[in-house]
VOBA-268785 format. One record per residue: residue number from 1; x, y, z of N, C-alpha, C in turn. Coordinates in nm, 3 decimals, decimal comma. Layout:
// VOBA-268785
rovex n->NUM	n_x->X	n_y->Y	n_z->Z	ca_x->X	ca_y->Y	ca_z->Z	c_x->X	c_y->Y	c_z->Z
...
This chain:
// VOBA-268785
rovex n->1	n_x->-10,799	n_y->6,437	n_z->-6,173	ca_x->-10,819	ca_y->6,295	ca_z->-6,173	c_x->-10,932	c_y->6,263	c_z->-6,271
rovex n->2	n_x->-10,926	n_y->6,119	n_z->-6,342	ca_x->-11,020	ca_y->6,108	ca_z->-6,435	c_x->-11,054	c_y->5,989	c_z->-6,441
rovex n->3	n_x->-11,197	n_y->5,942	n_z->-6,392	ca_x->-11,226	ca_y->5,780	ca_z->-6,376	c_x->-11,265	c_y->5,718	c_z->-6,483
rovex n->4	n_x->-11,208	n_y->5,587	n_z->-6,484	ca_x->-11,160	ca_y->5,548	ca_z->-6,628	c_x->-11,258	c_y->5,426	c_z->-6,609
rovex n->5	n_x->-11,298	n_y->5,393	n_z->-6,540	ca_x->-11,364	ca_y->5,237	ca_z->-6,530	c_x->-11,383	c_y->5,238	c_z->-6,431
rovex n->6	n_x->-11,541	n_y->5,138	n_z->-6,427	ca_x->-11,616	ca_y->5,066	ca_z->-6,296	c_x->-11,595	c_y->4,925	c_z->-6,303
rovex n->7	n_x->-11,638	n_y->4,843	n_z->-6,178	ca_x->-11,638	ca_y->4,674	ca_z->-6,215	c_x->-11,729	c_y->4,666	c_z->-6,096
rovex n->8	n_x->-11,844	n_y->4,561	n_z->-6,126	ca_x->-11,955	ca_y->4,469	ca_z->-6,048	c_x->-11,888	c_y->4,357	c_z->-5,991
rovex n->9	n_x->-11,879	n_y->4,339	n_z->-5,900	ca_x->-11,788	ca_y->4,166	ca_z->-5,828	c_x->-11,960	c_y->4,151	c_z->-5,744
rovex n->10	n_x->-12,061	n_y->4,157	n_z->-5,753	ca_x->-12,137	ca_y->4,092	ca_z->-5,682	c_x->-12,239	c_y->4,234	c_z->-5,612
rovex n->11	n_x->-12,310	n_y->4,175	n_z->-5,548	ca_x->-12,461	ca_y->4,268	ca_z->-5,465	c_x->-12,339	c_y->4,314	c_z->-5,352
rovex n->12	n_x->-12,409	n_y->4,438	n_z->-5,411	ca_x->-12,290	ca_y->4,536	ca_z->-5,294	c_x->-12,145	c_y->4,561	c_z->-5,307
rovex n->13	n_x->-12,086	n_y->4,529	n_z->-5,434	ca_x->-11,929	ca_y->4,510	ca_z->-5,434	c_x->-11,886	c_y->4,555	c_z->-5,589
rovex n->14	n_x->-11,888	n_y->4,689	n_z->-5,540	ca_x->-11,845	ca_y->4,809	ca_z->-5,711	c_x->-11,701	c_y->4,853	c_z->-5,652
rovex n->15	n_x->-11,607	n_y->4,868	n_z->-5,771	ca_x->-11,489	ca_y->4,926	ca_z->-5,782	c_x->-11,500	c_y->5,058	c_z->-5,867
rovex n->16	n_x->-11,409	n_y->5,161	n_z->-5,890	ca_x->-11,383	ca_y->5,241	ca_z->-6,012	c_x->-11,259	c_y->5,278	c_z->-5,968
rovex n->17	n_x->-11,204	n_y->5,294	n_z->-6,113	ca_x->-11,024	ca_y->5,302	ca_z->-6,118	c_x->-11,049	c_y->5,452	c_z->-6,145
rovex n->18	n_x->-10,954	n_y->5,504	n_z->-6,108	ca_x->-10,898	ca_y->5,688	ca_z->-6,175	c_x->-10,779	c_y->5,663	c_z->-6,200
rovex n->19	n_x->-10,676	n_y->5,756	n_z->-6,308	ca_x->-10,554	ca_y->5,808	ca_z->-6,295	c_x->-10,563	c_y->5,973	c_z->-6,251
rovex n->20	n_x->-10,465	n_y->6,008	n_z->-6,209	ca_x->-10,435	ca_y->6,123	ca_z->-6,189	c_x->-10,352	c_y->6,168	c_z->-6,319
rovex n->21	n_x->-10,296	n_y->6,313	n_z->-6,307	ca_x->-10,231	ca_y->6,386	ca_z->-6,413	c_x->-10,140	c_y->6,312	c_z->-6,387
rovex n->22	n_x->-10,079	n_y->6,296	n_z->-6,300	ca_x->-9,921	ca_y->6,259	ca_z->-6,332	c_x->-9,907	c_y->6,077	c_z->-6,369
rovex n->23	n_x->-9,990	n_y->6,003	n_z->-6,408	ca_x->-9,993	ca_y->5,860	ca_z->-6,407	c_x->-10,031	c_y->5,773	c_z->-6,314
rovex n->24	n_x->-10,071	n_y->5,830	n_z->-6,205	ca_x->-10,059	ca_y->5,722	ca_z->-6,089	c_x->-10,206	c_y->5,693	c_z->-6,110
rovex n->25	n_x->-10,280	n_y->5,597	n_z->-6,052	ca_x->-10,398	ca_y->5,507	ca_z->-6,060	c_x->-10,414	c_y->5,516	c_z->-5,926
rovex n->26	n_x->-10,548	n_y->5,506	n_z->-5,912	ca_x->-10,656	ca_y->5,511	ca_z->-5,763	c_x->-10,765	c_y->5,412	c_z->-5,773
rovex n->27	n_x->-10,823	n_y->5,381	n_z->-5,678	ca_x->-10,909	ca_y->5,294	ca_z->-5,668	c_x->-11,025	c_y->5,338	c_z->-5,584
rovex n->28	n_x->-11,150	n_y->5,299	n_z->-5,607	ca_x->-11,236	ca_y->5,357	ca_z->-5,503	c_x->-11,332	c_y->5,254	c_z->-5,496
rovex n->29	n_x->-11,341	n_y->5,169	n_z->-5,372	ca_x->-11,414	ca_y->5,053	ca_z->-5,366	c_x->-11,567	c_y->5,095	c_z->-5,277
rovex n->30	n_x->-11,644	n_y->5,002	n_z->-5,327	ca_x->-11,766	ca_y->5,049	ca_z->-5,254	c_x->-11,818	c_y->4,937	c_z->-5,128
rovex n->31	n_x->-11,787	n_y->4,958	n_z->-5,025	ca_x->-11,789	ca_y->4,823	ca_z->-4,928	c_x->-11,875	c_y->4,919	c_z->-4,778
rovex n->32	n_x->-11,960	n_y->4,838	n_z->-4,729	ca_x->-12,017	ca_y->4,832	ca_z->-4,607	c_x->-12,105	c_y->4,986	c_z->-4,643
rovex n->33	n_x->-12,205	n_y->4,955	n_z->-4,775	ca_x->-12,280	ca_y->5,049	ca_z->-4,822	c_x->-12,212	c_y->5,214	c_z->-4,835
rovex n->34	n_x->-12,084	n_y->5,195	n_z->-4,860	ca_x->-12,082	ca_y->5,322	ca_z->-4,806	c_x->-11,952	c_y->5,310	c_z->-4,925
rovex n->35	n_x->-11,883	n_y->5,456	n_z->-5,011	ca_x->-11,765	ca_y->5,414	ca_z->-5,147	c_x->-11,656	c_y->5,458	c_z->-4,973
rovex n->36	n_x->-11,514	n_y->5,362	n_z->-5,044	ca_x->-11,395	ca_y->5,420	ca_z->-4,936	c_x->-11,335	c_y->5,542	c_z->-4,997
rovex n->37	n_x->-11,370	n_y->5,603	n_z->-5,079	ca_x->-11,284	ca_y->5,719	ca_z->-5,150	c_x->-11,116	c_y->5,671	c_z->-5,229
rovex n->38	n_x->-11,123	n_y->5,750	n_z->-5,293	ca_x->-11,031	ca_y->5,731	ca_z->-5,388	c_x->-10,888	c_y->5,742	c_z->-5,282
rovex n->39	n_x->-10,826	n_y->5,546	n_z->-5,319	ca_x->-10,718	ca_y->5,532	ca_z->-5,284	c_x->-10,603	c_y->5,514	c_z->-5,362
rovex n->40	n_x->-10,490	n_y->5,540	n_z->-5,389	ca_x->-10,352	ca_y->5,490	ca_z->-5,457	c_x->-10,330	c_y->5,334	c_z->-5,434
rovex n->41	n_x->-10,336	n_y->5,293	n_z->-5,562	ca_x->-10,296	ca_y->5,144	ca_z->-5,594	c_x->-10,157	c_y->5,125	c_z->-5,533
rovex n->42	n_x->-10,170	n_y->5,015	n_z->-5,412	ca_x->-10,031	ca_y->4,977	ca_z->-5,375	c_x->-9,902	c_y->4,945	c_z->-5,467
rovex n->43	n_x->-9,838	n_y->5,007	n_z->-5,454	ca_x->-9,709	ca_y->4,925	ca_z->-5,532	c_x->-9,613	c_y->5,009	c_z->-5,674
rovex n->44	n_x->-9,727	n_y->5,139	n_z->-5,672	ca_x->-9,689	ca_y->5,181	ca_z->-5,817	c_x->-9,543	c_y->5,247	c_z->-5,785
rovex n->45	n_x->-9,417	n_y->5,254	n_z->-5,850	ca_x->-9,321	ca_y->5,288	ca_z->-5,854	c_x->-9,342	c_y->5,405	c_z->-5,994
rovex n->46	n_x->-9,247	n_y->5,497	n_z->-5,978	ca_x->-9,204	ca_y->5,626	ca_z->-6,112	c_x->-9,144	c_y->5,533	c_z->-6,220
rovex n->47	n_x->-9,110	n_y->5,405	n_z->-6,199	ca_x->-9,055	ca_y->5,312	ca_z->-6,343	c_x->-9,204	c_y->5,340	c_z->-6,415
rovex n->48	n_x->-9,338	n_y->5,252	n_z->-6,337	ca_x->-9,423	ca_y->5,164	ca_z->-6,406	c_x->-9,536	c_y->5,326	c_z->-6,470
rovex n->49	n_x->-9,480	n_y->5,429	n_z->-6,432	ca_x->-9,606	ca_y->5,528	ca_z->-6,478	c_x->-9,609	c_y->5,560	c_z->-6,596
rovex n->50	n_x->-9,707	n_y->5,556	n_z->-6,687	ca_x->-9,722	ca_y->5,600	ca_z->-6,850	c_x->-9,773	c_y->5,740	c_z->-6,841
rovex n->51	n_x->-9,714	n_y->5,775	n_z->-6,960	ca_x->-9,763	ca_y->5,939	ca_z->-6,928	c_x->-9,895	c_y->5,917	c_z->-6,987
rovex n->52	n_x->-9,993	n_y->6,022	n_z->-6,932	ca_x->-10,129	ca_y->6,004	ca_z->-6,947	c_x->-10,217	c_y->5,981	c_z->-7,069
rovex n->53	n_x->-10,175	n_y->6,043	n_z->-7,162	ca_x->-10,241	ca_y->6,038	ca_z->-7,326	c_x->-10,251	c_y->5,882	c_z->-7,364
rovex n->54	n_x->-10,091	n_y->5,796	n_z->-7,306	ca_x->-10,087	ca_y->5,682	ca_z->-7,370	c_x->-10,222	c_y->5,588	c_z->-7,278
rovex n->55	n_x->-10,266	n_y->5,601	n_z->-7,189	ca_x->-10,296	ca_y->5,514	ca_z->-7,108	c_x->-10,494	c_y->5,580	c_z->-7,112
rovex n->56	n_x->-10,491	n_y->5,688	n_z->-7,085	ca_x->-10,659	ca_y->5,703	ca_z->-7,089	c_x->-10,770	c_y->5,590	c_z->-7,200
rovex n->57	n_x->-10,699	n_y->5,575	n_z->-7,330	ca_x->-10,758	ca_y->5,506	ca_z->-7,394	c_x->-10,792	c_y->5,361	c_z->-7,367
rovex n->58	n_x->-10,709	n_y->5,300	n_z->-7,283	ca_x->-10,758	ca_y->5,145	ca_z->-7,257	c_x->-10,863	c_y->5,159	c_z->-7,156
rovex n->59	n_x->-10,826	n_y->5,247	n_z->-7,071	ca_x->-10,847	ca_y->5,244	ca_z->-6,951	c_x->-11,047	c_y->5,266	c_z->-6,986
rovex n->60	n_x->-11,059	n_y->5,366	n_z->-7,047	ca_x->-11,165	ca_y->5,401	ca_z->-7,098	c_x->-11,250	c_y->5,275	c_z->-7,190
rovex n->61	n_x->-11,146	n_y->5,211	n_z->-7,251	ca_x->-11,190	ca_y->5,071	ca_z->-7,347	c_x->-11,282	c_y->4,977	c_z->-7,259
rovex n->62	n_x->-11,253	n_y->5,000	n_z->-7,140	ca_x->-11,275	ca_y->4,911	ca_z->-6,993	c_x->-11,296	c_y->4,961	c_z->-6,960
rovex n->63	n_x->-11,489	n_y->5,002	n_z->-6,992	ca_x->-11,622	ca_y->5,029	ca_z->-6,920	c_x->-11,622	c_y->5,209	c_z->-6,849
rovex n->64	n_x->-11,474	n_y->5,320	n_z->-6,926	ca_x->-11,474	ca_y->5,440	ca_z->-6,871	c_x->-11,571	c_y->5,530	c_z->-6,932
């Protein structure tokens, strides 16, 4: 897995995205002082996955 980006929403309220090898995306939110660990983004289907080379670069463009 390789974390590609963080985001600030406010005091106390950090995100960071990962993909895994195979395309899929994770999320790891930081809530009630404490991170929830890296979860799978609801919804992703085997249509919407890019194979990895194409996709590290944005992802990284956006703060990875």
């Amino acid at each position: 897995m390789v974390v590609g980006g963080a985001a600030n929403a406010g005091r106390k309220n950090y995100a960071a995205i990962a993909i895994r090898f195979d395309g899929r995306l994770f999320i790891n939110r930081y809530q009630d002082d404490r991170w929830t660990g890296f979860q799978p983004i609801v919804g992703q289907t085997t249509n919407m996955l890019i194979p990895l080379p194409l996709i590290l670069p944005a992802i990284a463009a956006h703060g990875g």
